[in-house]
N, C-alpha and C positions, 0 to 999 in steps of 0.2 A: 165414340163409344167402342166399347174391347168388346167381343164376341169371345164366351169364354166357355168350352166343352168340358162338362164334368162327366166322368164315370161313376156310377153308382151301383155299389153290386145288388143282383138280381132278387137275394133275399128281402133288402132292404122294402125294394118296391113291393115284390110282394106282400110282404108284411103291411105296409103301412098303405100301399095304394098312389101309383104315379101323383096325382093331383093332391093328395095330403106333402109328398117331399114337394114337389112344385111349392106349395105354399110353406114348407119349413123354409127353404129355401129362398122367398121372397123376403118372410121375416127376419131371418138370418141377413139379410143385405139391408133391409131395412132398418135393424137394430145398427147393423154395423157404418152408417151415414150417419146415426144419431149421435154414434160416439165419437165418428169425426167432425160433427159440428158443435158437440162438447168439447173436443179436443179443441178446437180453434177457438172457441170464447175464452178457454178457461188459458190461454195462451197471451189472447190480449187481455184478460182482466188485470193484469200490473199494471197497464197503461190506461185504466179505466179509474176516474176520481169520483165514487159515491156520492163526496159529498158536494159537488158541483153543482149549482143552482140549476141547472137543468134537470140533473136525476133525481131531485128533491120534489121540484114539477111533475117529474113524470110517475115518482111513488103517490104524489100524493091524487093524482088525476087516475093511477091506478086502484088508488084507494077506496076512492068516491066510485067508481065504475063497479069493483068488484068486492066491495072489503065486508059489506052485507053477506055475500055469498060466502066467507071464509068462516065469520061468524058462526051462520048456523051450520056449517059442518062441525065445528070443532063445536058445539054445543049440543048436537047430535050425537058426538062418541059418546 
């Protein structure tokens, strides 16, 4: 792991309060892994075949798990 020192000017904190940047800052790192584990799926999805009897398995096993719950949301808009 990098140990990485930022400077933040003074106004900043004040204004918003050390433990509010603390947590900008967490989110900020936390959004930014999300998009590099979107980056790397959507990197192997060429190599990915939908319609493979497996993925077919695993929509339709997702289906039955969750597809009730998709229902009433969109019937609730």
């Amino acid at each position: 792991m990098t140990e990485l020192k930022v400077q933040i000017d003074d106004y900043i904190i004040r204004s918003f309060g050390k433990e509010l940047v603390e947590q900008f800052v967490q989110e900020y790192i936390s959004k930014a892994i999300l998009k590099l584990a979107a980056k790397e799926i959507l990197d192997d999805l060429p190599s990915i075949d939908i319609d493979e009897q497996k993925w077919k398995e695993a929509r339709k096993r997702a289906w039955k798990r969750s597809g009730q719950y998709f229902l009433t949301v969109i019937a609730n808009d």
